[in-house]
C-alpha positions as MATLAB code, in Angstrom:
seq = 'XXXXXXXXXXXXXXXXXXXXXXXXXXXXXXXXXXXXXXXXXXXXXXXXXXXXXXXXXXXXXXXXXXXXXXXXXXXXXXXXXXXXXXXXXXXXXXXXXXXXX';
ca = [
     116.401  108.229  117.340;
     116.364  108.663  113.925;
     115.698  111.739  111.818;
     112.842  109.826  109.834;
     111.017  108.444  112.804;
     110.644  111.512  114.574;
     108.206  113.589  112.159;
     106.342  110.499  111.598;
     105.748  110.168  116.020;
     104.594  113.945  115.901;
     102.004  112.843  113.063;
     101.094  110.419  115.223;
     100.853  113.104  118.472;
      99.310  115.209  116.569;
      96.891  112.949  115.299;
      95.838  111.630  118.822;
      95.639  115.112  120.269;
      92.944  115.862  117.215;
      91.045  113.063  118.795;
      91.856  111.077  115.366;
      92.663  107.563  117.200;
      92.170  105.430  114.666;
      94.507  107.737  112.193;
      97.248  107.841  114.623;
      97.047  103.820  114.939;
      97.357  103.878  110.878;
     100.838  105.663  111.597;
     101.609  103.668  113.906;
     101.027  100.441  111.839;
     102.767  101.848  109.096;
     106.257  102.597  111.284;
     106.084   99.417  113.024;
     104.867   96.937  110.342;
     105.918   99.387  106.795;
     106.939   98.059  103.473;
     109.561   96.088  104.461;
     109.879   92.542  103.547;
     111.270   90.789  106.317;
     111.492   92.589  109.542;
     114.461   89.979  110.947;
     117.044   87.820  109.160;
     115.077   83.838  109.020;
     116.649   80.388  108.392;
     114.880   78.227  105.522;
     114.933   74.659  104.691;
     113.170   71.944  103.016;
     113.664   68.066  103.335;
     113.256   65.914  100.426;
     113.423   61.548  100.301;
     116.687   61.021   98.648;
     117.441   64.630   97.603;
     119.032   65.803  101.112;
     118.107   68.939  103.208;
     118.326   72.078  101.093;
     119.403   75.371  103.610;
     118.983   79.029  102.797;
     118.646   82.046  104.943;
     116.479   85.416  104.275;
     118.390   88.644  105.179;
     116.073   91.637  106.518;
     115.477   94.203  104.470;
     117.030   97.372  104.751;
     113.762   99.507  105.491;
     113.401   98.011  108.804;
     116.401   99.497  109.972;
     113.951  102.325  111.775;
     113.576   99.989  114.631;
     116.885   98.597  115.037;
     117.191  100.553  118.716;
     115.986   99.166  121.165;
     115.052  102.832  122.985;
     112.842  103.237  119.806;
     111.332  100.281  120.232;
     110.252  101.414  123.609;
     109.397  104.678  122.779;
     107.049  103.709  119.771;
     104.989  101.325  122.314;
     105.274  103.691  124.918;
     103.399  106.083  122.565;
     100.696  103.826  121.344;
      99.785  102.823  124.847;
      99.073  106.524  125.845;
      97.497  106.733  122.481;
      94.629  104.474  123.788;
      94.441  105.168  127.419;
      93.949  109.081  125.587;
      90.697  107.111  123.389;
      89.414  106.001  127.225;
      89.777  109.427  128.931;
      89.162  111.518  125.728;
      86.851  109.124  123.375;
      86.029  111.027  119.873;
      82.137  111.739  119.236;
      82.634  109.981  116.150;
      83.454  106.231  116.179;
      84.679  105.399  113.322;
      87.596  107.665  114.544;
      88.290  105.145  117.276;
      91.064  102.054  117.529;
      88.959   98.903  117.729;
      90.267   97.189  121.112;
];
């Protein structure tokens, strides 16, 4: 795994363990989905009457290289499902700290 993912899955631990569900989805979200553009290279075309087929292709951006392995892949959901089968055994008194299911 990468150097960068693994203080941001002991947030999320760490978060979860606080009883903070909801907080360690947010981290979650935010490794998963981020601030990357495109998460995987896309094909692009448009038809026109009498103007042809015009073809272009959208390269991934560079930021979603954090889940490029496929063990992190794995690893990240593994996580997120023990993150809310901990909300079921171990629910937070408030709920607003709670992942809405």
């Amino acid at each position: 795994m990468s150097a960068e993912l693994q203080p941001r899955m002991h947030r999320m631990v760490s978060l979860a363990s606080g009883r903070d569900y909801a907080g360690a989805n947010q981290e979650y979200i935010s490794l998963t989905v981020g601030t990357a553009k495109w998460h995987q290279d896309f094909m692009n075309g448009e038809a026109r009457h009498n103007k042809g087929f015009n073809m272009r292709k959208v390269f991934k951006d560079k930021k979603a290289a954090i889940l490029d392995s496929d063990e992190a892949k794995a690893f990240l959901q593994a996580l997120r499902r023990l993150i809310v089968v901990a909300q079921k055994a171990r629910p937070s008194e408030d709920a607003s700290r709670h992942i809405s299911l």
